[in-house]
C-alpha positions as CSV (number, residue, x, y, z in Angstrom):
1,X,84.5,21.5,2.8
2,X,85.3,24.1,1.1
3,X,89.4,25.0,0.9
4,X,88.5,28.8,1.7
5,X,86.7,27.5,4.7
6,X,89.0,24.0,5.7
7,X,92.0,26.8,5.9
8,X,90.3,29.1,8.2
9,X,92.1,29.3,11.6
10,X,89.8,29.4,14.9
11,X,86.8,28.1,12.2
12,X,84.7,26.2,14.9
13,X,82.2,25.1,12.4
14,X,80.2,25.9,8.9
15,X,76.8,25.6,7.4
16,X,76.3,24.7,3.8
17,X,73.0,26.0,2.0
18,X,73.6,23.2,-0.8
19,X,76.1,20.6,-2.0
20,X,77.2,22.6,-4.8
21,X,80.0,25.2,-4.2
22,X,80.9,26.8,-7.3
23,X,81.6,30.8,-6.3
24,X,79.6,33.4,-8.4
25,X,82.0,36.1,-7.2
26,X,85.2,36.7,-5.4
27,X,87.5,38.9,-4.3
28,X,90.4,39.5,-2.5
29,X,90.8,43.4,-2.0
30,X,94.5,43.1,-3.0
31,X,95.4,46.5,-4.9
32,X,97.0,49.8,-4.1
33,X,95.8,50.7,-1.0
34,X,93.2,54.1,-1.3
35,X,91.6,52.6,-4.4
36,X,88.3,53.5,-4.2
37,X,86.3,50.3,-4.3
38,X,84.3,51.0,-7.7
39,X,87.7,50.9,-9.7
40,X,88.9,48.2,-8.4
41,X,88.3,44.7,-10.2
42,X,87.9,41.4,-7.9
43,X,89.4,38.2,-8.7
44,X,85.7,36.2,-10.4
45,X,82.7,38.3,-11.5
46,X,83.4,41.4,-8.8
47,X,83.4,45.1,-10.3
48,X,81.7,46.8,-7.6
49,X,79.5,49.6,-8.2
50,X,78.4,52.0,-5.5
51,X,74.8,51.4,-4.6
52,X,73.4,54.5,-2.1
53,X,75.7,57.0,0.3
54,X,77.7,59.3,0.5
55,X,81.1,57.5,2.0
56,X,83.4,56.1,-0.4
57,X,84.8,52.4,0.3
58,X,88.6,52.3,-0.5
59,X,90.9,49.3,-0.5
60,X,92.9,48.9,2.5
61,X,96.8,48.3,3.0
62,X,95.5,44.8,4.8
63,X,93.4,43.7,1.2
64,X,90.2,45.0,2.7
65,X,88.1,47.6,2.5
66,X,87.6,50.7,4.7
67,X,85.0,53.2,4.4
68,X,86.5,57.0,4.0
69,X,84.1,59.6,4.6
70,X,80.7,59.4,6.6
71,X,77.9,58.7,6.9
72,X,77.7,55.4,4.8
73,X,78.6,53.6,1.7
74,X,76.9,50.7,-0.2
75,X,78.5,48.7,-3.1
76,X,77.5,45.3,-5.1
77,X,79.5,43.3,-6.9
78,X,78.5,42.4,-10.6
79,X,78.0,39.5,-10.5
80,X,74.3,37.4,-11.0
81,X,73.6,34.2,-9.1
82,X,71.7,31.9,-11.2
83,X,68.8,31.5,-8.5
84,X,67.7,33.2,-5.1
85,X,69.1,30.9,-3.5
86,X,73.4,31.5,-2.7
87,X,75.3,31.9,0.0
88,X,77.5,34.9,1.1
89,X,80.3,34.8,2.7
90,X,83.0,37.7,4.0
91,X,85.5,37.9,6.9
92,X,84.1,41.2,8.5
93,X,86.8,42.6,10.8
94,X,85.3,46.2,12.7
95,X,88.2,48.4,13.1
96,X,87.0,51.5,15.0
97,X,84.6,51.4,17.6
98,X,82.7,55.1,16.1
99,X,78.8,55.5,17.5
100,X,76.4,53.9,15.4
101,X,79.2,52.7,12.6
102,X,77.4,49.7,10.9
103,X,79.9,47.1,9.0
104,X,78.4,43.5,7.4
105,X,77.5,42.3,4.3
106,X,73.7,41.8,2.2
107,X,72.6,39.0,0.2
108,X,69.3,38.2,-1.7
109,X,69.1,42.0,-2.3
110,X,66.7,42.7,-5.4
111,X,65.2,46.0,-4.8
112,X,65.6,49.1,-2.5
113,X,63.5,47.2,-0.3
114,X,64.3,43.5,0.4
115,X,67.5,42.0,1.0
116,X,69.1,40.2,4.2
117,X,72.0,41.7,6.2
118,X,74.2,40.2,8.4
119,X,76.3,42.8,10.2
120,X,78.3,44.6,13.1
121,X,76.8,47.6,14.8
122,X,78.8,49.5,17.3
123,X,75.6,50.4,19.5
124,X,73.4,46.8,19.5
125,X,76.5,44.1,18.7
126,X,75.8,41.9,15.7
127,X,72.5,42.1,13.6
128,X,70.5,39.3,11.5
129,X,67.9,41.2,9.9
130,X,65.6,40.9,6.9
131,X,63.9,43.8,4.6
132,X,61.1,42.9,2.9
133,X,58.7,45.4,0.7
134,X,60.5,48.2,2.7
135,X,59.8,47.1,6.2
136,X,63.0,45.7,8.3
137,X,62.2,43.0,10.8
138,X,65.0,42.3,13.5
139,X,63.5,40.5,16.4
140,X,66.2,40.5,19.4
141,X,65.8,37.5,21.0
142,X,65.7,35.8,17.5
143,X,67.9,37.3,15.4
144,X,71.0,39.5,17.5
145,X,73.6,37.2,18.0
146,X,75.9,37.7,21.0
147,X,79.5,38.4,20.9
């Protein structure tokens, strides 16, 4: 296991995508807090550039990141798995409880149109979705996971 995971308290369990954990990117989000996100340099391969929106994302005084402004922000790190296939990982913590505030993290994202999300939405609960070619597809009984 990996020791980010193995020192996880309440972890109940983990799913590995491949035997071979060697981390592409990482970062922490220690820093001043109010740095907005695209000056701030992660710990491996993570300067983060904004991607689409109009919020900013700004480091926290908990080393995370909060959004400031509305509606939305989006930011990627720099770095460039070797193949499509990688795992991403975050501890997501939803702070406010605002209408239709989205919070989660996207992986295998390679255009404006296809990537998958994972994330927190304060009107349907937790989202697995996938964008492909433009069109999302989030099937309910399939894909929301349940608090």
């Amino acid at each position: 296991m990996p020791p980010l995971l193995s020192g996880t308290t309440g972890l109940v369990n983990y799913w590995r995508l491949g035997d071979a954990y060697a981390p592409v990117a990482t970062d922490t989000f220690t820093g001043a807090a109010g740095t907005v996100l695209s000056s701030h340099t992660g710990e491996l391969g993570a300067t983060w550039t904004r991607h689409s929106g109009t919020a900013t994302l700004v480091l926290s005084n908990e080393n995370r990141i909060r959004k400031s402004g509305t509606p939305n922000g989006y930011y990627w790190a720099s770095a460039t798995p070797a193949s499509v296939d990688y795992a991403v990982e975050a501890d997501v913590h939803r702070k406010s409880g605002v209408t239709g505030d989205r919070v989660g993290v996207i992986g295998r994202y390679d255009s404006v149109n296809s990537w998958y999300e994972a994330s927190h939405d304060t009107t349907v609960g937790w989202l697995l979705r996938k964008t492909a070619d433009g069109g999302r597809a989030s099937r309910p009984s399939a894909s929301r996971v349940r608090r």
